[in-house]
C-alpha positions in Angstrom: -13.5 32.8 -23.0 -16.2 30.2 -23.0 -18.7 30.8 -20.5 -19.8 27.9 -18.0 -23.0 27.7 -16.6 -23.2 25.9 -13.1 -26.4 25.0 -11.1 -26.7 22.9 -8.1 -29.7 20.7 -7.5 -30.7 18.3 -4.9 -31.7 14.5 -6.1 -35.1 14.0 -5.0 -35.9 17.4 -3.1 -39.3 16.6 -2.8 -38.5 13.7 -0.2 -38.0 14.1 3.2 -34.2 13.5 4.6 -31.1 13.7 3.5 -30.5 14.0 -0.1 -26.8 13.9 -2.4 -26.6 17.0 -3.9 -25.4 17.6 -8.0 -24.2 19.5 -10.1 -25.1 20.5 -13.5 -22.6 22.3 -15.7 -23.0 23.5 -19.2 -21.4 25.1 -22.1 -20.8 24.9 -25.7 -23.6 22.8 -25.9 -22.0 20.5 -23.4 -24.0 18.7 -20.7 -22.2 17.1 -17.3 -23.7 15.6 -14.5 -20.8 15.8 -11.8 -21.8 15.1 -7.9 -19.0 16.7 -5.4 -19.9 14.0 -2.7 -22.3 16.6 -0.5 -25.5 16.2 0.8 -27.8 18.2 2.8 -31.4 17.5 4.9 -34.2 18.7 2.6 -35.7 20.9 5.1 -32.1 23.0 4.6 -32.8 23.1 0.8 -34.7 25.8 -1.1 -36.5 24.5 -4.2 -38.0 27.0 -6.5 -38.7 27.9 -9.8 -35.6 29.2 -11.0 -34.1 28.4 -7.8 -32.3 26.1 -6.4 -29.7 26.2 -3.0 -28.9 26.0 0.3 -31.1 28.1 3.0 -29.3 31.1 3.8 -28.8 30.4 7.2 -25.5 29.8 9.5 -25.5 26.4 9.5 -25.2 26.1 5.6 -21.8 28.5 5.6 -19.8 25.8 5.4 -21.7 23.9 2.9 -21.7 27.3 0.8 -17.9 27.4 0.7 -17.4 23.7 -0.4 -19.8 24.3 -3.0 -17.9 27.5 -4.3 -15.0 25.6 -3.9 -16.4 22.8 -6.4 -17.2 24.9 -8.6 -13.8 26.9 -8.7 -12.4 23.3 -9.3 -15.0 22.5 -12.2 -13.6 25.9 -14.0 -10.2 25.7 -13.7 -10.2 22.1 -14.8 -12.1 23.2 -18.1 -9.6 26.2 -18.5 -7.0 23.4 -17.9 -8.8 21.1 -20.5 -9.2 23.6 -23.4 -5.5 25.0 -23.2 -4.2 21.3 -23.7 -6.9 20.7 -27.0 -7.5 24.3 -27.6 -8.8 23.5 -31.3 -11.6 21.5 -29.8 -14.4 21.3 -27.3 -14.3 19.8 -24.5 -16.2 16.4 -24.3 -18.7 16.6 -20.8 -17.4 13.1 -20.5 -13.6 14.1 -20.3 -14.1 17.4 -18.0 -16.4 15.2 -15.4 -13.3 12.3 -15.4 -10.9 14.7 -15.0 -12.7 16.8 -12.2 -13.5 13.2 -10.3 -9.8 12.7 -10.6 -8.6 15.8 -9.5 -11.3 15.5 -6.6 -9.8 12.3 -5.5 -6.6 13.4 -5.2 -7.2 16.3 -3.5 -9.5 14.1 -0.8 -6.6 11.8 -0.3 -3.9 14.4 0.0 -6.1 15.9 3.0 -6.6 12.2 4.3 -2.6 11.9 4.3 -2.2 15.0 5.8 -4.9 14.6 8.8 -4.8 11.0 10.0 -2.3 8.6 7.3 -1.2 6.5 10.3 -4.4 5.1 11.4 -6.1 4.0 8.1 -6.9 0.2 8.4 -6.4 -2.3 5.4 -9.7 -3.4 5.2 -11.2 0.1 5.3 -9.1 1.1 2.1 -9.5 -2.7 0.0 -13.4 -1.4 0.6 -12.4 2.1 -1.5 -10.4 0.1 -3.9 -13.7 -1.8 -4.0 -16.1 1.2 -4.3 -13.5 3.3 -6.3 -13.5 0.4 -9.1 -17.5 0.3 -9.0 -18.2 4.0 -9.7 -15.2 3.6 -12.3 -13.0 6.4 -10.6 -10.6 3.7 -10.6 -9.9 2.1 -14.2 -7.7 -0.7 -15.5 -4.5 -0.3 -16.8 -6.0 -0.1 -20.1 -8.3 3.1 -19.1 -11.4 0.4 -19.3 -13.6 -0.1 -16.3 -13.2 -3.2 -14.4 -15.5 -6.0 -15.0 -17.8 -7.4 -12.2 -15.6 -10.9 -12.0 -12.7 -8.5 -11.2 -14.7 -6.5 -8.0 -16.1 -9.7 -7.1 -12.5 -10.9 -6.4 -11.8 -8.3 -4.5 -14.3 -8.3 -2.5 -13.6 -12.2 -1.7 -10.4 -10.8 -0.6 -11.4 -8.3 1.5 -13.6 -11.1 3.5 -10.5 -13.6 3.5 -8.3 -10.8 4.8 -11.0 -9.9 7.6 -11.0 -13.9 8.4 -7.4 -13.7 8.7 -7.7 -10.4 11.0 -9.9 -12.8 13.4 -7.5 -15.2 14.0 -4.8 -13.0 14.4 -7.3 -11.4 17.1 -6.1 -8.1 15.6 -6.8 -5.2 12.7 -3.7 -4.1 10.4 -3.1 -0.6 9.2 -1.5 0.3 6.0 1.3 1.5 7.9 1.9 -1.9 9.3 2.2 -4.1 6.1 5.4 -5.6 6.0 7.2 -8.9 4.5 5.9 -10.8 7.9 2.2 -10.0 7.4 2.1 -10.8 3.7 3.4 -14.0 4.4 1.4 -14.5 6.9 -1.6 -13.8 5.2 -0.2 -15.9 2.3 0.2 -19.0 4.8 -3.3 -18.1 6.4 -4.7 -19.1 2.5 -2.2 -21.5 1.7 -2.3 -24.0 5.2 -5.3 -22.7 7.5 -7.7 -22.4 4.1 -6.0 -25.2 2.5 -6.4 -23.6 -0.9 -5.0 -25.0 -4.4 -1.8 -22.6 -5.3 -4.3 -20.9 -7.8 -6.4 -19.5 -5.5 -3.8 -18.6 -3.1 -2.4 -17.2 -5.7 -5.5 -14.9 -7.2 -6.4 -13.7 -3.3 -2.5 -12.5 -3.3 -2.4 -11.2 -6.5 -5.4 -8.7 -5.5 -3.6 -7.7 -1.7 -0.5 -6.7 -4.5 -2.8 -4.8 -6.7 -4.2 -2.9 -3.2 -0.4 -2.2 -2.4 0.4 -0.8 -5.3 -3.0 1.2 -5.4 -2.6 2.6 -1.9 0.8 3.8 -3.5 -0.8 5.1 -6.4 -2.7 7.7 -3.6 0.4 8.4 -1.7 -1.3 5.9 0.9 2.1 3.7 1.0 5.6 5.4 0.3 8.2 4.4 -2.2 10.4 2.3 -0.2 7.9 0.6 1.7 6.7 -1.0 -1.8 9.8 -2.2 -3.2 10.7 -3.9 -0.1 8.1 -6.2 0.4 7.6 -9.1 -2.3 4.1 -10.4 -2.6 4.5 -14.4 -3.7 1.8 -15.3 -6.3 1.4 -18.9 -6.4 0.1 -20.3 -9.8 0.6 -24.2 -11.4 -1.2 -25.6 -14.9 -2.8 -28.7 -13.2 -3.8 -31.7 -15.8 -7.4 -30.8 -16.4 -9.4 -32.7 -19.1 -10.7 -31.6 -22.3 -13.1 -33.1 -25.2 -11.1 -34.5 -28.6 -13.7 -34.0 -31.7 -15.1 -37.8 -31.3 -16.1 -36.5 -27.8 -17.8 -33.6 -29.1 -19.5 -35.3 -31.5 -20.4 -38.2 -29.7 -22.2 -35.3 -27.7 -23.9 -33.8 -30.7 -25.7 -37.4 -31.4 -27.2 -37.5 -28.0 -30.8 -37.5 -28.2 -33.9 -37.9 -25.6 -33.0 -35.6 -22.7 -35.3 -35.5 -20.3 -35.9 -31.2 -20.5 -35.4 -28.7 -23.3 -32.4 -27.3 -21.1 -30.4 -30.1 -21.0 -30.5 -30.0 -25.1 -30.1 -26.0 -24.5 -27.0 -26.2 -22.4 -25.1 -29.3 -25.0 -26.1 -26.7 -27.6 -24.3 -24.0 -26.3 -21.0 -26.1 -24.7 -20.5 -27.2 -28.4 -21.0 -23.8 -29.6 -17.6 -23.1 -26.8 -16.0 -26.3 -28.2 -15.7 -24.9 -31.3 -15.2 -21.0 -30.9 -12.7 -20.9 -27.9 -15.3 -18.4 -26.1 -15.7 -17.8 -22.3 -18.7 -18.8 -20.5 -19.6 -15.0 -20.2 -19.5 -15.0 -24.1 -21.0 -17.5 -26.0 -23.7 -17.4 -23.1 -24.6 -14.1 -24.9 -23.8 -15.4 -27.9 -27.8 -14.3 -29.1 -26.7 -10.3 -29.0 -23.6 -10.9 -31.3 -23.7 -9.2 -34.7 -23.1 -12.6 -37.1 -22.7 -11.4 -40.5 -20.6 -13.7 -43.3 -20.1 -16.2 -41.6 -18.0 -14.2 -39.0 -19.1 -13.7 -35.7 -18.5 -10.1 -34.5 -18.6 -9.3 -30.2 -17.0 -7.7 -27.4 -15.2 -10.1 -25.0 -16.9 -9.7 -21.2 -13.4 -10.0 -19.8 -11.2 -7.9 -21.8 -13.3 -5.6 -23.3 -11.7 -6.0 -26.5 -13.5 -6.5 -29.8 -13.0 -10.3 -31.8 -13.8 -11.9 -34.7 -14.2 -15.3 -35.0 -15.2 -17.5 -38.0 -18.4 -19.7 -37.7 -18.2 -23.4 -37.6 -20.1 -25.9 -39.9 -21.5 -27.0 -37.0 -22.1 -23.6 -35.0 -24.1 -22.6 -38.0 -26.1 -25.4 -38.1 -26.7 -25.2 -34.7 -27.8 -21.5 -35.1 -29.8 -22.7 -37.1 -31.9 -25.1 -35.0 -33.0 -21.6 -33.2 -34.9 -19.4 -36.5 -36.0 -16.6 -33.3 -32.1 -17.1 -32.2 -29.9 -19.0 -29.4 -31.9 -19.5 -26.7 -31.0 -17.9 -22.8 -28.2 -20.0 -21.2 -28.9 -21.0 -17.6 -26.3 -19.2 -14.7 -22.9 -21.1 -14.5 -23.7 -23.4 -11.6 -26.8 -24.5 -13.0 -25.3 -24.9 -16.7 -22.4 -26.9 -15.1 -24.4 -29.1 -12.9 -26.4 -30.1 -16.4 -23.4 -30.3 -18.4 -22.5 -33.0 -15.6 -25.5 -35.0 -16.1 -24.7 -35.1 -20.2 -21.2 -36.3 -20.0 -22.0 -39.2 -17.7 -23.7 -40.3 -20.6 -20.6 -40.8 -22.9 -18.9 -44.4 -21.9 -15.4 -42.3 -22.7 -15.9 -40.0 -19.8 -17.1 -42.4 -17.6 -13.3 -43.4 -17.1 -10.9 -42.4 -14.2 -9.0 -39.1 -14.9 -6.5 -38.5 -11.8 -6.4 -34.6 -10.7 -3.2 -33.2 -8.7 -3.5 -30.0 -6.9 -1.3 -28.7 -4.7 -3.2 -27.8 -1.4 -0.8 -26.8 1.7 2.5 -26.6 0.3 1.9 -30.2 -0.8 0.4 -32.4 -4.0 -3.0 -33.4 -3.5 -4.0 -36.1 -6.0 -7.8 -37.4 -6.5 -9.3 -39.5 -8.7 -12.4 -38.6 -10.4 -14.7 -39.6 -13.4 -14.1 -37.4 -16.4 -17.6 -36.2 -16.6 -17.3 -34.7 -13.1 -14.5 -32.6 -14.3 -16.9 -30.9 -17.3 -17.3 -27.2 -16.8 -18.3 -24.5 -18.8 -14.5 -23.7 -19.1 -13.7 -27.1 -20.7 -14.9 -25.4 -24.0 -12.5 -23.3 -24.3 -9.7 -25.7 -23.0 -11.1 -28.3 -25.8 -11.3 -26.1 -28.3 -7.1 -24.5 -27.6 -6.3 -28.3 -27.4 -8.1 -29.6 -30.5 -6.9 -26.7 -32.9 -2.8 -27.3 -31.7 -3.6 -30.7 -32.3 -4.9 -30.0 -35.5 -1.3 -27.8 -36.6 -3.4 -24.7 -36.5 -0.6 -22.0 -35.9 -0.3 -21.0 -32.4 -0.7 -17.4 -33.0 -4.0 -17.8 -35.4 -5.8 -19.8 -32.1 -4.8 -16.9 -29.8 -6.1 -14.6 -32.1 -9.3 -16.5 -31.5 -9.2 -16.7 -28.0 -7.5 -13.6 -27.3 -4.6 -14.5 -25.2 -2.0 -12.0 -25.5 1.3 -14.2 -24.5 2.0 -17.9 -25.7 2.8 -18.6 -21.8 -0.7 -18.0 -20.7 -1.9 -20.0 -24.2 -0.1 -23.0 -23.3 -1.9 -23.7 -20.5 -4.9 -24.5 -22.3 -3.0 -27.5 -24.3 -4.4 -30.2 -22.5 -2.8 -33.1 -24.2 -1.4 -36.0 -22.3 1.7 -38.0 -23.2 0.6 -40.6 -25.2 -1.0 -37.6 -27.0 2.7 -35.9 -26.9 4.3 -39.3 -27.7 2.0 -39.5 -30.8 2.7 -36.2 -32.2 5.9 -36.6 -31.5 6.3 -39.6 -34.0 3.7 -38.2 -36.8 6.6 -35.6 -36.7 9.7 -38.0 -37.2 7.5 -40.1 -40.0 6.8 -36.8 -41.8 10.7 -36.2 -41.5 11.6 -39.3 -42.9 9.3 -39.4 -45.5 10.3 -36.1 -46.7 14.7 -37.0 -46.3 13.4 -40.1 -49.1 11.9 -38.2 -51.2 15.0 -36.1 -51.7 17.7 -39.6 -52.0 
């Protein structure tokens, strides 16, 4: 029987006031940091050498059983643990995991059991919120959630409570239905006048709450499968950069700061990887070796390889102490602006149709306003099709994992269609002659 050591400590005893108390187990030479979401006042706290608990006084009985109770849960789990993988140890990182799960659980099965009805929507998106920031909620993928993720959420959660104000009232759990998703959906879609996109993200997330809240036993079977959540999504035309733009771009000289050179840089460097914004922005940390560059995707998670450019060496290049820092989004975007107004090409009318309130919204705008960091990626998706490059080889590079969400990154228009179109019939009929 392995023997488990268990010690509670309080996190900062020597200050004055309520402190979190935590617990540290160990055993075969296994260290885990676990906290069982109690605190106490410091004053209630004794803090010695070689001891370390609550005062034994009346007050503290309660806080003594919980305690106990923790670390019953902490020992059963590990005698759960080592049955299931009984020819190994039992990693500190799996037995804290599965004791946070187990404690969740067991904290929402009292929460059903006490006060279900009365638990507002708001109130539990903020635990889906908090759950996915300390990582006791994961992706589907076991992977923590990235901060674009949360922040979504949490955009939610302040559209929702919008929506709450106009109705002039707060919704429970128990009260979502077909009528108030639609008319929270409507609330986005004609009150916020949003493009179907973001309607569609904001409803995307109250879905992925749903079905959360049902994961804890929050929401019951049938009351999931008989509402439908609508999420609204459309490919609008968007612009990207052929290879005359990009290197029309290149042979820009003169800027009038080192950043504005710094930020062309790096959006060829996305023309001509396929990376995200939150990628070739940390392009300097990657591991380059052979030509190949070697990182972890921001988004996914996932490890990619991708091959170096000609001109992303030589660009590398230009920086012997490596790429420099890339300005925040906005700021990079804004500058990216002021470089594509100098190209005559994208100083030409490009006309953008979005629908906002259930209807299309067209507006005219000069290509260069349309340049984002995102137009990398787009151009370089667009520019590799173009160039016959198999499909599945550019989402290799890119990392999409169907062709449906690939082909909305082909940004060609239809003279572009029409030509390829008739490149293809030519190469038809000169291959039929060949054979007469």
């Amino acid at each position: 029987m392995t023997k488990i050591s268990i010690n509670f400590y309080l996190r900062q005893p020597k200050q004055k006031g309520r402190k979190a108390i935590y617990a540290t187990v160990r055993y075969q030479k296994q260290t885990a940091i676990l906290f069982p979401g109690l605190s106490i006042h410091s004053n209630d706290w004794v803090t010695k050498k070689g001891i370390s608990k609550p005062r034994d006084i009346p007050e503290n009985n309660s806080l003594k059983d919980c305690l106990y109770e923790f670390g019953k849960l902490v020992r059963e789990t590990h005698g759960e643990l080592h049955k299931l993988y009984p020819q190994t140890i039992v990693s500190a990182q799996l037995l804290k995991k599965t004791v946070n799960s187990k404690k969740l659980m067991r904290e929402v099965s009292d929460i059903i059991k006490t006060d279900n009805e009365k638990i507002r929507i708001t109130a539990f998106f903020q635990k889906m919120v908090d759950d996915s920031k300390s990582k006791t909620r994961l992706n589907k993928n076991g992977k923590a959630l990235t901060n674009s993720t949360i922040s979504t959420y949490e955009t939610t959660i302040k559209h929702f409570i919008n929506f709450e104000s106009k109705q002039k009232r707060n919704y429970l759990l128990s009260e979502i239905n077909q009528k108030l998703i639609d008319d929270f959906a409507n609330y986005l879609t004609h009150e916020l006048k949003m493009a179907f996109n973001g309607a569609g993200k904001y409803m995307k997330t109250f879905r992925t709450m749903m079905n959360y809240a049902h994961e804890l036993k929050f929401i019951a079977d049938d009351a999931l499968v008989k509402q439908k959540v609508n999420v609204t999504h459309e490919s609008p035309d968007n612009i990207y950069l052929t290879r005359k733009d990009i290197n029309d771009m290149l042979a820009l000289k003169c800027f009038d700061s080192k950043l504005y050179e710094v930020v062309r840089d790096l959006f060829v460097v996305g023309c001509l990887t396929g990376l995200r914004f939150s990628d070739f922005s940390e392009l300097r940390k990657a591991r380059i070796e052979n030509e190949l560059i070697y990182m972890t995707f921001q988004k996914t998670q996932c490890r990619g390889t991708i091959p170096v450019h000609p001109i992303v060496k030589e660009i590398i290049g230009k920086y012997p102490e490596g790429l420099p820092k890339c300005p925040p989004n906005q700021v990079f975007n804004r500058y990216l602006k002021e470089i594509g107004k100098k190209l005559p090409q994208l100083n030409t009318n490009f006309e953008k149709i979005l629908t906002r309130g259930g209807v299309p919204d067209p507006k005219t705008y000069k290509r260069y306003e349309l340049l984002s960091s995102h137009t990398a990626r787009r151009s370089f998706a667009t520019n590799e099709y173009l160039n016959k490059t198999p499909t599945y080889t550019i989402m290799a590079i890119t990392g999409h994992k169907s062709e449906k969400s690939f082909r909305a990154y082909i940004k060609m228009d239809s003279s572009e269609h029409a030509t390829l179109l008739a490149d293809k019939w030519r190469n038809e009929e000169s291959n039929e002659k060949l054979f007469d």
